[in-house]
Residue, then its C-alpha position, 0 to 999 in steps of 0.5 A: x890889775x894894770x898892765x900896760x896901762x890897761x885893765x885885766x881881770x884874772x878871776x873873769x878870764x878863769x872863769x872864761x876858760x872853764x866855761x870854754x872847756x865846758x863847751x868844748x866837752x859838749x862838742x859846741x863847735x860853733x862859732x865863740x866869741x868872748x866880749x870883755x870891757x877891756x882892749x889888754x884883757x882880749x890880748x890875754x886870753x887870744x895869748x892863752x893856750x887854747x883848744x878853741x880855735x873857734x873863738x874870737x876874743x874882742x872888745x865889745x867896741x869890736x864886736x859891733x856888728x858881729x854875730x856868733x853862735x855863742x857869745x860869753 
């Protein structure tokens, strides 16, 4: 899917979100950061609504240099 002019993977964000409710049943607290290919993808998740406030969504260009806990 396209949206503008980027790319957006919804079966990847789905899965995204349950493996984020799982962790956060396991009361995985720690620091969570999602790596997705694509700029729009990472709007669409951070846009989401969440109980994770412990989660950063970013590219993998962003990403450079950062460390988390967890990483999906």
């Amino acid at each position: 899917m396209i949206w503008r002019k980027s790319r957006v993977n919804l079966p990847h964000q789905e899965v995204i979100q349950a493996i984020m409710q799982h962790l956060v049943a396991l009361n995985a607290m720690q620091p969570i950061g999602v790596v997705t290919p694509f700029r729009c993808q990472a709007q669409q998740l951070a846009l989401r609504p969440s109980t994770f406030p412990q989660v950063l969504n970013a590219t993998e260009h962003r990403f450079q240099g950062s460390e988390r806990a967890i990483m999906i």
